[in-house]
VOMITOR-237106 format. One line per 10 residues: their letters; for each residue x, y, z of C-alpha. Coordinates in pm, 1 decimal, padded with zeros to 6 digits. Layout:
N
A	X:Y:Z | ...
//
This chain:
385
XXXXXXXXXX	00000.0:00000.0:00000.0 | 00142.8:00344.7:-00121.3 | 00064.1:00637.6:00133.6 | -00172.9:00903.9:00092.5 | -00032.8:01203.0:-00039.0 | -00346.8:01447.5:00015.2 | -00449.4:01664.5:00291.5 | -00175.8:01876.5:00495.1 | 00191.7:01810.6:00467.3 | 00267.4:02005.2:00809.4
XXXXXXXXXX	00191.9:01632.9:00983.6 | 00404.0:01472.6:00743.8 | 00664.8:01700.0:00860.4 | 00566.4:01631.0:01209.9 | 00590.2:01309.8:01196.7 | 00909.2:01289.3:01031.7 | 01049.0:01521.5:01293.1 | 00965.7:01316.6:01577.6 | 01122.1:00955.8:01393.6 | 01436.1:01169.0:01361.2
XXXXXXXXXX	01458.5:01261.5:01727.0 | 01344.5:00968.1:01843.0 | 01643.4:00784.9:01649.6 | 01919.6:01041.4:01730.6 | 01790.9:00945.2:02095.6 | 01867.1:00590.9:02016.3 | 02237.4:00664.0:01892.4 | 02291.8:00755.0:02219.1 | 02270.3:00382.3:02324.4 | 02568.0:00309.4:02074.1
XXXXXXXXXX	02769.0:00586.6:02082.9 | 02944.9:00824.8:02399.5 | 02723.1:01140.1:02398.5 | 02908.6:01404.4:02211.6 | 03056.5:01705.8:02374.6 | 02792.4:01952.2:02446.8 | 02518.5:01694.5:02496.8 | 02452.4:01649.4:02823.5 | 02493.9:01286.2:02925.4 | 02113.6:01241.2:03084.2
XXXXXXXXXX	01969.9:01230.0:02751.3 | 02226.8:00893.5:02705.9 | 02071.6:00831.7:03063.0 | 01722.2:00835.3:02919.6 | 01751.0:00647.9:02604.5 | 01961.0:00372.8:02793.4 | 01799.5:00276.2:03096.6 | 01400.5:00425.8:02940.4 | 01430.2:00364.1:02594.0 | 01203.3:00061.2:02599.9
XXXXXXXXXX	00957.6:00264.0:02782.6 | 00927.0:00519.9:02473.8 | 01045.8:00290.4:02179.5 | 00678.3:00259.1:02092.5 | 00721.2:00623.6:01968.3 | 00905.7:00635.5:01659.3 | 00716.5:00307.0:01541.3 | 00374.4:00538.4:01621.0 | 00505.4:00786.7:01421.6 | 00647.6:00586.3:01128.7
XXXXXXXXXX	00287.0:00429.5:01088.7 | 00089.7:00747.3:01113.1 | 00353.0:00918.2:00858.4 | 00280.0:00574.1:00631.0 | -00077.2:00576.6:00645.3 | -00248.8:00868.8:00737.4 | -00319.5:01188.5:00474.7 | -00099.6:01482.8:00483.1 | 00196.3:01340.6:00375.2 | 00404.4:01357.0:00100.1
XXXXXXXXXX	00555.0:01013.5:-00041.8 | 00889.5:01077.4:00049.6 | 00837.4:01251.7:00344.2 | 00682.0:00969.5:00465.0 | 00918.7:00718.8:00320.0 | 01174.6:00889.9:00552.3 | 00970.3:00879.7:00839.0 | 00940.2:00525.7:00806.8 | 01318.4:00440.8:00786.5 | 01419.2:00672.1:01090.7
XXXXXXXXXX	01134.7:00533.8:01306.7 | 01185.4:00185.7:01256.6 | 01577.2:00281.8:01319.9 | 01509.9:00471.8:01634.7 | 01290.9:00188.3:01761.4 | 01563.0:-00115.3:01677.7 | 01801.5:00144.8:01891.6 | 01585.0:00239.4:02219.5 | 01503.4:-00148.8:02219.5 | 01860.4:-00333.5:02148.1
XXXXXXXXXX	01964.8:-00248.8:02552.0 | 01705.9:-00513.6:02609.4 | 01853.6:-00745.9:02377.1 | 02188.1:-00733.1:02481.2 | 02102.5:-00739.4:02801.2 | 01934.2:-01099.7:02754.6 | 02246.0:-01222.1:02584.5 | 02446.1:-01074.6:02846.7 | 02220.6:-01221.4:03180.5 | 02268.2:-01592.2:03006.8
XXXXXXXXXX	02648.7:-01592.7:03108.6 | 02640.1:-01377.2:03419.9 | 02513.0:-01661.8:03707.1 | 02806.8:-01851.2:03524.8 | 03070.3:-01599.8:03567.8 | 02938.3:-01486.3:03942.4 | 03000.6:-01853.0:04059.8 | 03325.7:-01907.0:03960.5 | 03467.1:-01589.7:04094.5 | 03218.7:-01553.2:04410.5
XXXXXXXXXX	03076.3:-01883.6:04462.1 | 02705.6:-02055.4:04468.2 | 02419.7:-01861.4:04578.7 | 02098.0:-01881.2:04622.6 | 01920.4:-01647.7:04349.4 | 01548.6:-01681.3:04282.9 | 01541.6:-01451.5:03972.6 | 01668.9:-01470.1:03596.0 | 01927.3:-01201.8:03561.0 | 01710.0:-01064.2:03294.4
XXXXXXXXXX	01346.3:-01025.1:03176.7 | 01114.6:-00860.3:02963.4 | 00778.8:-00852.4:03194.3 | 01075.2:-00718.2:03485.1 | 01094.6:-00424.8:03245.1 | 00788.7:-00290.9:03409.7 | 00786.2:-00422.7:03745.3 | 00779.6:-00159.2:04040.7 | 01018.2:00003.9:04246.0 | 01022.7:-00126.5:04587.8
XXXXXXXXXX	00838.1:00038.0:04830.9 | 01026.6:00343.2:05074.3 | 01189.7:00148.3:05392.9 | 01200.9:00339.7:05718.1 | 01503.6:00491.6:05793.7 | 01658.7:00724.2:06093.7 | 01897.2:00961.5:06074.5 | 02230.7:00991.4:06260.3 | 02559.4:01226.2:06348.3 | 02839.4:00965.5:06330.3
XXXXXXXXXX	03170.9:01218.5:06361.2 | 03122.2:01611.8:06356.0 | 02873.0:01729.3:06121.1 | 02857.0:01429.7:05940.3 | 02528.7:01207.3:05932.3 | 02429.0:00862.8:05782.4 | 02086.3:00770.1:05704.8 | 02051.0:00370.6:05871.3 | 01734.5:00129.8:05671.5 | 01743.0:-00156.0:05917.6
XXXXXXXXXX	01695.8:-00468.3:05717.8 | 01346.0:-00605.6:05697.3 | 01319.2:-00972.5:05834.9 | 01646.4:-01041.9:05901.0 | 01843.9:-00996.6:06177.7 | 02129.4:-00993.6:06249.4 | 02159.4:-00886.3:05949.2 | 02495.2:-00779.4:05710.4 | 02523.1:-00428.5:05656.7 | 02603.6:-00235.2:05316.7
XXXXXXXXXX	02759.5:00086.3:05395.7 | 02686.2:00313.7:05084.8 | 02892.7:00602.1:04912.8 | 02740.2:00865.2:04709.3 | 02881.0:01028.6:04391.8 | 02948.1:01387.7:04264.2 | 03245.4:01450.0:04138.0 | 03419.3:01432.6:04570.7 | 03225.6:01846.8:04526.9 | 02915.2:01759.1:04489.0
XXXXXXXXXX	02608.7:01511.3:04575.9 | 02417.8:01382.8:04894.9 | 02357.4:01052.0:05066.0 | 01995.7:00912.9:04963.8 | 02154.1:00983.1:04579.0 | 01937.5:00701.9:04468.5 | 01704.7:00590.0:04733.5 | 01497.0:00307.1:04568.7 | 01850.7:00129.2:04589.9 | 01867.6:00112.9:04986.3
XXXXXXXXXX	01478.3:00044.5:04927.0 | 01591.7:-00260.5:04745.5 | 01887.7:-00383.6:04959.4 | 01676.0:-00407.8:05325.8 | 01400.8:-00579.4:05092.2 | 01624.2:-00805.8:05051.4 | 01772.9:-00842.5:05394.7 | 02091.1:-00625.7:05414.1 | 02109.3:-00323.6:05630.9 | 02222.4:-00010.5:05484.9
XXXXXXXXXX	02415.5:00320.8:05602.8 | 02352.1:00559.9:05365.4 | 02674.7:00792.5:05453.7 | 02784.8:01154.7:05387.3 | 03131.5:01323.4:05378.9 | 03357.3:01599.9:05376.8 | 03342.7:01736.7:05029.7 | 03603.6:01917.5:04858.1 | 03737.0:02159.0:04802.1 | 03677.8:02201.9:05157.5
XXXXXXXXXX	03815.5:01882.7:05218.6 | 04062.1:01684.6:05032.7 | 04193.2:01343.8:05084.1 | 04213.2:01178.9:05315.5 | 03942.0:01278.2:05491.2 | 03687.0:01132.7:05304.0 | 03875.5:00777.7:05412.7 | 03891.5:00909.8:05762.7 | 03536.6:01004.6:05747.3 | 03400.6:00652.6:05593.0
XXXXXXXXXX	03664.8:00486.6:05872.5 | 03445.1:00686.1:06134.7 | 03104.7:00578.9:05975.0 | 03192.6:00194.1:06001.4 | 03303.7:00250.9:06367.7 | 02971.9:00420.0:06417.0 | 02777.2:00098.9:06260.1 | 02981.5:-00154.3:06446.0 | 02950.3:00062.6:06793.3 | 02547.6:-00015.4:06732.3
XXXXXXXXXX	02541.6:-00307.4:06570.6 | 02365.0:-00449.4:06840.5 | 02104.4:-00268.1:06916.1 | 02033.1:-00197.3:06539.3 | 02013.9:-00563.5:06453.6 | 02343.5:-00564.4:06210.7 | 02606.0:-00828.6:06251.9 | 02959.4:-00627.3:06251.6 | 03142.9:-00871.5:06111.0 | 02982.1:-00854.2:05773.2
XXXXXXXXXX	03005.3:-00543.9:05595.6 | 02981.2:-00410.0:05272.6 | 03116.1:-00129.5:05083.0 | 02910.3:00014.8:04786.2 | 03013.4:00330.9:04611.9 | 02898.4:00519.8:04300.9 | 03129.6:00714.7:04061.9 | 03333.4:00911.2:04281.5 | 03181.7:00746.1:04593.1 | 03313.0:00395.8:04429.5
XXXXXXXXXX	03682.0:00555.7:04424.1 | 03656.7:00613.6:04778.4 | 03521.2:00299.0:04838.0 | 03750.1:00090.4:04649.5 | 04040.1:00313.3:04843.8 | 03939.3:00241.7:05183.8 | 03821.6:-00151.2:05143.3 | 04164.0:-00198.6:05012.9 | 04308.0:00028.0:05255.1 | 04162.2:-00062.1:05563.8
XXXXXXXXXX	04266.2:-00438.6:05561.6 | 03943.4:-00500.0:05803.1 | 03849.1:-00828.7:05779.0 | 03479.7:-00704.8:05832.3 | 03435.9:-00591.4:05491.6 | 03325.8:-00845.9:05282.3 | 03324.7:-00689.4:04989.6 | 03351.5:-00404.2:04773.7 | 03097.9:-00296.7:04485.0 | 03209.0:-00006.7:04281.4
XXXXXXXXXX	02967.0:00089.8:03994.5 | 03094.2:00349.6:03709.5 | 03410.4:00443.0:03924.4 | 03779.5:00622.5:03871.8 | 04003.0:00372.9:04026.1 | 04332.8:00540.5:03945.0 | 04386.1:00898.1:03987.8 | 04748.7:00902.1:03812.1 | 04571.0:00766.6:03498.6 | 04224.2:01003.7:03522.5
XXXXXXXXXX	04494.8:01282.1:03569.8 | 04679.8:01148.6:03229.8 | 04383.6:01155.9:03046.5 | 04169.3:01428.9:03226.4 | 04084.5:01744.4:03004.6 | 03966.8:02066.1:03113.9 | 03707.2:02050.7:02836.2 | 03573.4:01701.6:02907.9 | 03188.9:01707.0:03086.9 | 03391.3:01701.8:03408.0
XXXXXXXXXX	03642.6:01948.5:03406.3 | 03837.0:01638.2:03547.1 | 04147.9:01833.3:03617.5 | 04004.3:02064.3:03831.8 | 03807.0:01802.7:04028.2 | 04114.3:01613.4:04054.0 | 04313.1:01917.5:04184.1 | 04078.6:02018.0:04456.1 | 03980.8:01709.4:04591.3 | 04386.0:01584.8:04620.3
XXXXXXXXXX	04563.6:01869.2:04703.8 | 04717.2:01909.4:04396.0 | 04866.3:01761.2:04069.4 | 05068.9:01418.2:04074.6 | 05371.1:01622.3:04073.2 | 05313.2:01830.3:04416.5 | 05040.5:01555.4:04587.2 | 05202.1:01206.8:04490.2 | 05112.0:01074.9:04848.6 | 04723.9:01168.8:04801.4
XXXXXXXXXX	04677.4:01035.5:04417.6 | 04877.5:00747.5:04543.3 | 04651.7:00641.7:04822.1 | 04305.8:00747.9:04646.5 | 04421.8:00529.5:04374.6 | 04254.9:00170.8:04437.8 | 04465.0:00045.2:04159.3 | 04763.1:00050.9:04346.5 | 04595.2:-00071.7:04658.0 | 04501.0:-00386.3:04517.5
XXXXXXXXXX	04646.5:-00712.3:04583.6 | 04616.5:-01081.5:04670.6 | 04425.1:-00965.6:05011.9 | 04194.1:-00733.3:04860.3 | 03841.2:-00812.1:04980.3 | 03603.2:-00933.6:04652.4 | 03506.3:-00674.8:04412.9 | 03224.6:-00611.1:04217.8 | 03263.2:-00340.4:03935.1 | 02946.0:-00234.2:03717.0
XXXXXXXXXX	03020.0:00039.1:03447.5 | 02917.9:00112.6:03071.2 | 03148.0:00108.6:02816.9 | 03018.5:00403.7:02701.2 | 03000.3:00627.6:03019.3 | 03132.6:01001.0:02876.6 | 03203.8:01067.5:03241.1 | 03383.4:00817.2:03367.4 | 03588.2:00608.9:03135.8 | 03523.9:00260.3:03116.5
XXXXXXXXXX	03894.4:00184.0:03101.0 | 03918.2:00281.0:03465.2 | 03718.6:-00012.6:03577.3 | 03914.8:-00219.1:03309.5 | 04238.0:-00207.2:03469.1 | 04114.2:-00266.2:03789.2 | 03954.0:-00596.0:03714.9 | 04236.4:-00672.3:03545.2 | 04470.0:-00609.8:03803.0 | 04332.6:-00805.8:04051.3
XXXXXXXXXX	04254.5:-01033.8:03861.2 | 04669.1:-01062.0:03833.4 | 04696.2:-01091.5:04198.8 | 04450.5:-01363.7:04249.9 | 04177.0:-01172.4:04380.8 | 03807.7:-01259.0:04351.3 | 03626.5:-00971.6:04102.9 | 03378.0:-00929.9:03842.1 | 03380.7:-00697.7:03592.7 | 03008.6:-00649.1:03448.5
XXXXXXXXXX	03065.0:-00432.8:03149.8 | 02744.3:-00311.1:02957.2 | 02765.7:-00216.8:02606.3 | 02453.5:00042.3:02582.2 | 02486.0:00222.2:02913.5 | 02617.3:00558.3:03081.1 | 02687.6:00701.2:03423.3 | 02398.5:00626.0:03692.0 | 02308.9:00330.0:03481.0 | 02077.0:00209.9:03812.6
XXXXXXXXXX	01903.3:00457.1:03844.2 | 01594.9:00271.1:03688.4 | 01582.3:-00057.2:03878.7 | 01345.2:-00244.1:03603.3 | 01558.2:-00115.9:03297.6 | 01843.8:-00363.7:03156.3 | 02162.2:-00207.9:03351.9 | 01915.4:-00177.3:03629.4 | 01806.1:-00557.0:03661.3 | 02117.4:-00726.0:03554.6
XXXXXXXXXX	02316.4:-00462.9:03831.8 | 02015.9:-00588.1:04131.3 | 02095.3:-00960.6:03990.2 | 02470.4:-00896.3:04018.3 | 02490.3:-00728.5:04340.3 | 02206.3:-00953.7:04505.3 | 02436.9:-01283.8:04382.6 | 02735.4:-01091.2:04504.8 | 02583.8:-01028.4:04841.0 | 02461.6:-01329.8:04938.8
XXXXX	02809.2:-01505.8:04820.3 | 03041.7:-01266.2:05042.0 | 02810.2:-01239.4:05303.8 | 02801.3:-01622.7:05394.9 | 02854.8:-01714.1:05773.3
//
């Protein structure tokens, strides 16, 4: 059937408008954001690109069928629509391919557990967020508070102690709360932590200040219903450099585990490659939360670097990141696996083709159910009695 060409062109046009944003959308789920595009827009078509691939489809059809469009309007229409839908819905592909091997590669580097869940579905592409879990707020060492979710039918119960992002200037705990929502669903405690922020601060006391915070949750333990000898650390983007930093650091046989998702684990190198024009300004951030450049603050990029912490003791690690993150290169979390992978350590890198920074943020999306699957596998494995 040949379209209509009478009636109104203007919804032609339309039409062919939306197809083409709705497929520049998708490119984002292929390519690194350009410079000058600001990375959410990668964070929309990623992790809610199923959600809205029904759009350029919609509008290919109406531009096919309906009057008011020219032939080759229409014809155009048609080929960006169906090429913006194929885009927005390939995450979900991949991310089937992808869950097939991951119970397989969890086992072998963190051992059996139990998991009642496929790693990956499409009816879990619209399942809800959990429900908000009651939480209290506490001062743990000067100004500094943590938000405690006491796990919810379990006790004693392990503890994850989380680490926002922001670039070390920015951010807040509770960065993405239907996380800790998810975690005491599933029987873990949670301290949701702040910390010094620079420039105010520089290193180390952000590792002095997470030190203080897992003193604080081991002090209570009791009375909050969390077993001290099984901790946690979690960490996102800068919050995962600090975290990697002090579970490596801290040598306290307490800490399970490490998860760091989308995270710098080497200052030296994010200094070598850093640009003052990149989304980040990553010099700058690097200079004011370490005192310095590499040349005049060797100690502080030295002992911020998890990188060079890592070795044959390091607790397990879990690293989550996209391969096409603009703001934090995926290389980072490369090395790192790699590295302790060298030394015999126990670590899983879960590297996802289609996704960006804050690629949880959406807990039913592909990065978002194949991260819960990974971290709930991870969990359970470390945090065996």
């Amino acid at each position: 059937m040949r379209p209509r060409e009478a009636g109104c062109p203007l919804m032609g046009w339309i039409l062919l408008l939306l197809a083409a944003i709705s497929a520049a959308l998708g490119l984002l789920t292929v390519f690194k954001a350009p410079v000058g595009v600001n990375w959410k827009f990668a964070l929309v078509a990623s992790e809610f690109g199923y959600a809205i691939a029904a759009v350029p489809i919609a509008a290919a059809l109406l531009a096919w069928y309906l009057p008011g469009s020219h032939g080759a309007v229409a014809i155009a229409a048609c080929v960006l629509g169906a090429l913006g839908f194929a885009l927005l819905i390939q995450p979900c592909l991949q991310a089937l391919l992808i869950g097939r091997g991951l119970p397989r590669k969890l086992e072998r580097q963190f051992g059996p557990a139990a998991i009642d869940v496929r790693p990956f579905t499409f009816t879990g592409l619209f399942r809800k967020w959990p429900a908000r879990a009651p939480r209290s707020t506490w001062t743990y060492s000067g100004s500094q508070e943590l938000d405690f979710y006491p796990a919810v039918g379990r006790a004693p119960a392990p503890c994850v102690i989380v680490i926002h992002g922001g670039g070390w200037d920015d951010g807040a705990r509770g960065q993405i709360p239907h996380l800790n929502d998810w975690l005491v669903r599933c029987g873990y405690a949670v301290a949701d932590v702040s910390y010094r922020l620079a420039p105010g601060a520089v290193w180390p006391a952000q590792r002095d200040d997470i030190a203080a915070a897992i003193s604080f949750v081991k002090a209570r333990s009791a009375s909050w219903g969390v077993d001290p000898a099984r901790l946690v650390i979690l960490g996102r983007s800068a919050g995962g450099q600090i975290a990697q930093a002090c579970a490596y650091a801290f040598r306290d046989p307490s800490v399970r585990g490490v998860v760091a998702l989308y995270s710098p684990a080497d200052m030296h190198f994010a200094w070598a490659w850093g640009r003052e024009d990149d989304p980040l300004d990553s010099p700058r951030l690097l200079r004011q939360f370490l005192g310095g450049t590499p040349e005049t603050a060797r100690a502080a990029y030295d002992s911020s670097s998890g990188f060079l912490l890592a070795d044959s003791g390091s607790p397990p690690t879990l690293l989550v990141h996209g391969t096409i993150d603009t703001l934090v290169w995926h290389r980072q979390s490369e090395r790192l696996a790699a590295r302790l992978s060298d030394a015999g350590a126990p670590n899983l890198l879960v590297s996802l083709p289609w996704a960006t920074h804050a690629l949880e943020y959406n807990l039913s999306s592909p990065s978002g159910q194949l991260t819960t699957y990974a971290l709930g596998w991870f969990l359970a494995a470390v945090c065996r009695q």
